[in-house]
Every structure is written in C-alpha cells, then in structure tokens.
C-alpha positions as CSV (number, residue, x, y, z in Angstrom):
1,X,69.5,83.5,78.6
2,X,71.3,82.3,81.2
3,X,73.0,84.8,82.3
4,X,73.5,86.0,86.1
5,X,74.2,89.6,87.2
6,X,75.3,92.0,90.1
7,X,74.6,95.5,89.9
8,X,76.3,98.2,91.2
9,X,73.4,99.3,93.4
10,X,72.7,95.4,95.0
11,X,69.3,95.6,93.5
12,X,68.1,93.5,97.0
13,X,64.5,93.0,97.1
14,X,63.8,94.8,100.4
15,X,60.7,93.0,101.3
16,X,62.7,89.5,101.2
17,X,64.7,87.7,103.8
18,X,68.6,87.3,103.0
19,X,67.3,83.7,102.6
20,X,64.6,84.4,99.7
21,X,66.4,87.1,98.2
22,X,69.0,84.2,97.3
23,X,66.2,81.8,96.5
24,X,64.2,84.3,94.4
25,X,65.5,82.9,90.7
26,X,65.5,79.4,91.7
27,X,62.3,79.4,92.7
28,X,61.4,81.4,89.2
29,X,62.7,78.1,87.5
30,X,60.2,76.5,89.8
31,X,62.8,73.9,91.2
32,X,61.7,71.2,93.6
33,X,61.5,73.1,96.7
34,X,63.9,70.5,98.5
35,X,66.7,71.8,96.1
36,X,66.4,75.4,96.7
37,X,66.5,74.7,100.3
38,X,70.2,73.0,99.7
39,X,71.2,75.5,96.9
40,X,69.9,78.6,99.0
41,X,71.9,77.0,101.9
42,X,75.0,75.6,100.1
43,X,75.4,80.1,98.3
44,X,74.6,81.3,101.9
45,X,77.5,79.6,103.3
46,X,79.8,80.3,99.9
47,X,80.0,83.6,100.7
48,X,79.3,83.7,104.4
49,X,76.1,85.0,105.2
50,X,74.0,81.5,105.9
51,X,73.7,83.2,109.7
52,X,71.9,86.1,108.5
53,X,69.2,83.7,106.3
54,X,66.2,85.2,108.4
55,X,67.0,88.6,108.6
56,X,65.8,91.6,106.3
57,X,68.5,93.2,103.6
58,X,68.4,96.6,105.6
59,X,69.7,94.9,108.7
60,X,72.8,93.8,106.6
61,X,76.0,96.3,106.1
62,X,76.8,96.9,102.5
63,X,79.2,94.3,102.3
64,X,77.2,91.8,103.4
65,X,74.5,92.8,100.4
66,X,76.5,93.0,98.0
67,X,77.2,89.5,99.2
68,X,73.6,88.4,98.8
69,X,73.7,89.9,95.4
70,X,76.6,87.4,94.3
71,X,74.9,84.6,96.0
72,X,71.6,85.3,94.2
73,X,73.5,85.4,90.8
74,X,75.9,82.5,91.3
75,X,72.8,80.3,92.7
76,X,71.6,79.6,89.4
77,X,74.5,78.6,88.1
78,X,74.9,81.0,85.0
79,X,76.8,80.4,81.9
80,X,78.0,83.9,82.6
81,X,78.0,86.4,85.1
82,X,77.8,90.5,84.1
83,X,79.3,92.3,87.2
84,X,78.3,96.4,86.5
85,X,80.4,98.1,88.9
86,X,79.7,95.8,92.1
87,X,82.1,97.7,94.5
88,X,81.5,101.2,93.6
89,X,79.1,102.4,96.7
90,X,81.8,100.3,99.3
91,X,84.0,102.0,101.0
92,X,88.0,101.7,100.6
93,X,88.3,98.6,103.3
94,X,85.3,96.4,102.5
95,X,86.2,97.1,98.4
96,X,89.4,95.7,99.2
97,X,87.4,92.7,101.3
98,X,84.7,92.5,98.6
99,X,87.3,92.2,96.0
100,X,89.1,89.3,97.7
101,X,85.7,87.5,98.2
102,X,85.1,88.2,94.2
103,X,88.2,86.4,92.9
104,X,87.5,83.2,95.4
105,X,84.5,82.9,94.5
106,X,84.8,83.1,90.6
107,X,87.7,80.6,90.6
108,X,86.2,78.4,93.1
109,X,82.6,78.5,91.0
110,X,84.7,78.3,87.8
111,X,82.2,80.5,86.2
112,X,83.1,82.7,83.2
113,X,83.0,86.3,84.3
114,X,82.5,89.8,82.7
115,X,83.4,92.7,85.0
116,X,83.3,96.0,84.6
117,X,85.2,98.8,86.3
118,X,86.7,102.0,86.1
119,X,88.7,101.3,89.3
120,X,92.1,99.8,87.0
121,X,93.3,98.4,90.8
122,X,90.3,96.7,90.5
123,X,90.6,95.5,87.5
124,X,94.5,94.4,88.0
125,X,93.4,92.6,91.1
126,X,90.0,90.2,89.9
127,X,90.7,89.8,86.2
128,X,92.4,87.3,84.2
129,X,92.0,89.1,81.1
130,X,91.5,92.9,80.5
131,X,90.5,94.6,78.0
132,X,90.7,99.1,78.1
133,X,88.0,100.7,75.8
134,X,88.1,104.0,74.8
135,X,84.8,105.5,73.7
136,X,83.7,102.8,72.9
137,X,86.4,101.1,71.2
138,X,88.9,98.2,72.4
139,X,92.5,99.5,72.8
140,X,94.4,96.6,74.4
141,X,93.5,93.0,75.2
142,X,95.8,91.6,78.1
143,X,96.8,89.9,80.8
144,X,97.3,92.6,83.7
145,X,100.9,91.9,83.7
146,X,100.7,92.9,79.6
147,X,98.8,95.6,80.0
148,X,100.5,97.2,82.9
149,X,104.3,96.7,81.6
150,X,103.8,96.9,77.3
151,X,100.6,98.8,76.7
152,X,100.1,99.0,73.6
153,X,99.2,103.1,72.5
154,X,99.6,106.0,75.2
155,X,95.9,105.8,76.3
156,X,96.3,102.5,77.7
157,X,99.8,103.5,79.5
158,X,98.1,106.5,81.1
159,X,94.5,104.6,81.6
160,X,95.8,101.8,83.6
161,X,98.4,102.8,86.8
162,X,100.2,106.0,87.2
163,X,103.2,106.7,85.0
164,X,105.0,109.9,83.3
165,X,104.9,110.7,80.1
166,X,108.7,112.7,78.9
167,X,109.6,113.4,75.3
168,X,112.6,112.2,74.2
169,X,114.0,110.7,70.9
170,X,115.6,107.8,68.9
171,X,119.2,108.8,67.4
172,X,121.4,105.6,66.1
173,X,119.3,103.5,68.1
174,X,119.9,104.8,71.2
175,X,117.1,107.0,73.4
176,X,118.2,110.7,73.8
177,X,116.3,112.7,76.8
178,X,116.2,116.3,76.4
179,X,118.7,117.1,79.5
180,X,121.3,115.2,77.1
181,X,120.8,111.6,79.2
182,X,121.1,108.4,76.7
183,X,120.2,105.3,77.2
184,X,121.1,102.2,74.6
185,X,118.6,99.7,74.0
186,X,119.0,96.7,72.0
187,X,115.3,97.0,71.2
188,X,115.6,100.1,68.9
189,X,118.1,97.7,66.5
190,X,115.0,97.9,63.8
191,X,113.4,101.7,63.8
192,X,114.5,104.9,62.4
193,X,115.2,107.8,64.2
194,X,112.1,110.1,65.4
195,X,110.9,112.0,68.0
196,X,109.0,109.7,70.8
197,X,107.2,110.1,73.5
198,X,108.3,107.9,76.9
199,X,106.3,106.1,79.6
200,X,107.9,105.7,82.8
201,X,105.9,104.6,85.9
202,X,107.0,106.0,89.2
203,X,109.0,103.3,90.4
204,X,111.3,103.1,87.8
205,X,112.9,105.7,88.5
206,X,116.2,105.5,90.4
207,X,116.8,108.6,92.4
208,X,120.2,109.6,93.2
209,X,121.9,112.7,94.9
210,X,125.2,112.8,93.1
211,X,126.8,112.1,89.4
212,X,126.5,112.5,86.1
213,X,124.7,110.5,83.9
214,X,120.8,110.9,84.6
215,X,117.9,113.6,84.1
216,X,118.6,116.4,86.7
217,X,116.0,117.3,89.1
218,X,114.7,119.5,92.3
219,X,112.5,117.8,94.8
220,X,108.9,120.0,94.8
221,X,107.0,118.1,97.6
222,X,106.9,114.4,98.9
223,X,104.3,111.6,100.6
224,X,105.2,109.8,103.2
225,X,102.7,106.9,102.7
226,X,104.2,104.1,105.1
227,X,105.6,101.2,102.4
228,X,106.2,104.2,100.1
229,X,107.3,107.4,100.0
230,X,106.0,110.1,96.9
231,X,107.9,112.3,95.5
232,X,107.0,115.3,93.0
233,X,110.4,116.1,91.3
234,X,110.6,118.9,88.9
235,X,113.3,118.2,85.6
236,X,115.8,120.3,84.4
237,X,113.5,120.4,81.2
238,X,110.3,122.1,83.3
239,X,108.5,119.1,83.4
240,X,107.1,117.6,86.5
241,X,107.4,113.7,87.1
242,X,106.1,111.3,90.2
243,X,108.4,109.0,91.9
244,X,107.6,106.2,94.2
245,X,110.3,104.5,96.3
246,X,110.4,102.2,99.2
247,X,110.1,104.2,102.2
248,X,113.4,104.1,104.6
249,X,114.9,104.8,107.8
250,X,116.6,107.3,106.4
251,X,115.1,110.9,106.0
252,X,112.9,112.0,102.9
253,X,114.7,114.5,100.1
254,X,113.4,117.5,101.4
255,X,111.8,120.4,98.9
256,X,114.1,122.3,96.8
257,X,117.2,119.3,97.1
258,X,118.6,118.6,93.8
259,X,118.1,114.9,92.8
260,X,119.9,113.1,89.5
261,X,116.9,110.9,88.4
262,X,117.8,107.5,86.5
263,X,115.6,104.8,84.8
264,X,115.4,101.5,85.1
265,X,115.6,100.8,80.9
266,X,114.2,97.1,80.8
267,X,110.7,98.4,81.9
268,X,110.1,101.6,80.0
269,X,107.9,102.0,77.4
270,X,108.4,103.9,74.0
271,X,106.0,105.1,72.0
272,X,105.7,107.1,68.7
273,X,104.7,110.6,68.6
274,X,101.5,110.4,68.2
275,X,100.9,108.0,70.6
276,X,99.5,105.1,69.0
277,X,102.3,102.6,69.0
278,X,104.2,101.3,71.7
279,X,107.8,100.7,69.8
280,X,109.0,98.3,72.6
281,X,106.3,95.7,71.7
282,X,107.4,93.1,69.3
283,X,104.7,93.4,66.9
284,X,105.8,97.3,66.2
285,X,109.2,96.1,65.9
286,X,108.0,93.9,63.3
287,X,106.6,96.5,61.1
C-alpha cells in the first residue's frame, strides 16, 4: 500500500541523520541512488530543514522533527497520507507554526490527506473537509464553514467551537426565550410548535446596557484577552452563558452590572429537544 504516515510521537529513527531518516523508504524501494539524493534534497528543502541533513534527530527542536517526519512521508509520494495527531507533543507557538507548514505543504504536494485531531482549531484551520465522530460513529460531514455555522445534531454544535446551549421554544413560528424575548424567523414557516433547545456561540451575542427587548443578564466575571474580551453573564433564567466581543477602549462591564443580552438571529442554530436535529438546516425543514 502506498500509503505515507506521521505519527503523533515523530517516530525518527535516532540512529539516522536528518538526511537518511528522509531517505529511509526511498531507499526501501531500492531507487537508483542518484534519485534519492535529489528527492532527499528536493523534501529537505520543502519543508526547510536541507541545512540540518547531517545532523542527528536529537539535535533538532520538536518542530523541526516533526518536520523530518512529513518529509519522510511525503518523499515517497503517497496516494495518501494518515496524519495521527502530528502536533499534539508541540507546544501552543510551534502548533500554530507546524500547522501553517501542514496546509502549504499538502496543497502545494496536492496529496490527498487524512488527519486526525481532537484539537477542532486544528481541524478548522488544515482541513478541507471534516467529518466529527462520535464513538465511533460519523455525525456531520462538512466544510468547516458547515460545520461550525449549521451543525447538524447538538453533539456536533458543542464538539466543534464554544457555544451556549438555552432552552427556548417555537410558538406560531416565532422563537420564544424563557425571559419572554421573541425572535421571528422566516425559517420556522414549516415546523410545529415544540420545545427546542438553542445554540448560540459567544459572539453572537449583542450585549447592551439599556432597553427592553433582549434576555436580561448580570455580568459574573470577564477576560481581558487583547482582540477579545470574555464575558461570563448570568440570565434572568439562572443559566450561565459566554460572550466574546471585540475588546475596546472603553472599560470592561464590571461583575454584578446588569446587561440586556441580544442575538444576532441569522446565525443561530435550533435544534429539537432531543438534540438530534438542527431545525435551521434545510434538509430538516424538508421533512
């Protein structure tokens, strides 16, 4: 089988050079030695390492092995690659480096790649298609923009990105909140009334500090992360939600100031009460 792969642990022969480590399964197909010499040299310098050809793997940062890895298993030119986890034992900069050098590569190569994760900002990041098991069995096949914005069941909305999760339910097709707030949707033109169970990611809620028509809130605590600022809001209803919004020059909502909490209805996801049907899709519309 032709099959190349990158494990989670590098799996570096420690006894080899950064130069035969890459070589190793070209010279297993016993290729003229000329051509492993320019495919070992032509992989080095793919992914950056040709200066380190003569050094042993435990000179190398982990980066830079996990970089011999990929060379090794693009080298032979694979029909597919299996990627097991390749940035799991990087730290938080070089996985964010590594994961760069990943998505080049793959769409420079052009080779057909299976990678699996259970870092979903990973996943978002590298893949052109995802697809969110759950014990074993597929729950959504997607594009990351799919996946994130319509999942399709509750798993998949809680699996992949942060979001809340607030009861709520369908009355003459409009969505009733607990605290009395209504939102109208065209979408619900085509389903019964029933209780449902809402998905709403942390930015889309709009926060604001005076009116009517919303979800009443108290700030709990709040994250000042740079770009964004966190908030932990608790509902009139008891039930805790996260909110992210573009940090500001103005000053954070301090703990214990009452917020009116909005949402942005073109991106929120409804599903039935048991979870296993988003009601926005169009193919649960269509049932």
């Amino acid at each position: 089988r032709n099959i190349g792969m990158v494990f989670q642990n590098y799996a570096i022969f420690p006894h080899l050079t950064v130069g035969d480590n890459v070589a190793f399964g070209l010279k297993n197909r016993k290729l003229e030695k000329e051509k492993i010499q320019v495919l070992t040299k032509q992989y080095l310098e793919l992914m950056q390492i040709a200066e380190y050809a003569a050094r042993m793997p435990n000179q190398l940062s982990g980066g830079q092995q996990q970089r011999i890895a990929l060379a090794r298993a693009l080298v032979i030119s694979p029909d597919v690659l299996l990627m097991d986890e390749p940035l799991s034992n990087l730290d938080a900069k070089l996985r964010l480096e590594m994961r760069s050098v990943i998505r080049h590569t793959q769409k420079s190569v052009g080779i057909t790649t299976v990678y699996v994760t259970h870092d979903q900002e990973e996943a978002m990041a590298i893949s052109d298609t995802i697809a969110v098991m759950d014990a074993g069995i597929i729950q959504h096949v997607g594009t990351p923009k799919d996946i994130y914005q319509r999942p399709k069941n509750l798993f998949v909305a809680n699996f992949i990105g942060r979001t809340n999760i607030v009861p709520a339910r369908i009355e003459q097709n409009t969505l009733v909140f607990p605290s009395g707030y209504r939102i109208k949707l065209e979408q619900f033109n085509q389903i019964e009334d029933q209780e449902v169970q809402c998905s709403i990611r942390p930015e889309e809620f709009v926060i604001s500090k005076q009116g009517d028509e919303g979800i009443h809130g108290i700030v709990k605590e709040y994250s000042y992360l740079g770009l964004n600022t966190h908030y932990a809001v608790e509902t009139q209803g008891g039930w805790m939600v996260e909110i992210v919004e573009e940090s500001s020059l103005e000053d954070e909502l301090k703990p214990g100031q009452k917020v009116l909490l909005q949402v942005k209805k073109d991106k929120i996801n409804i599903f039935n009460q048991e979870g296993s049907r988003n009601l926005i899709r169009s193919e649960a519309r269509e049932r």
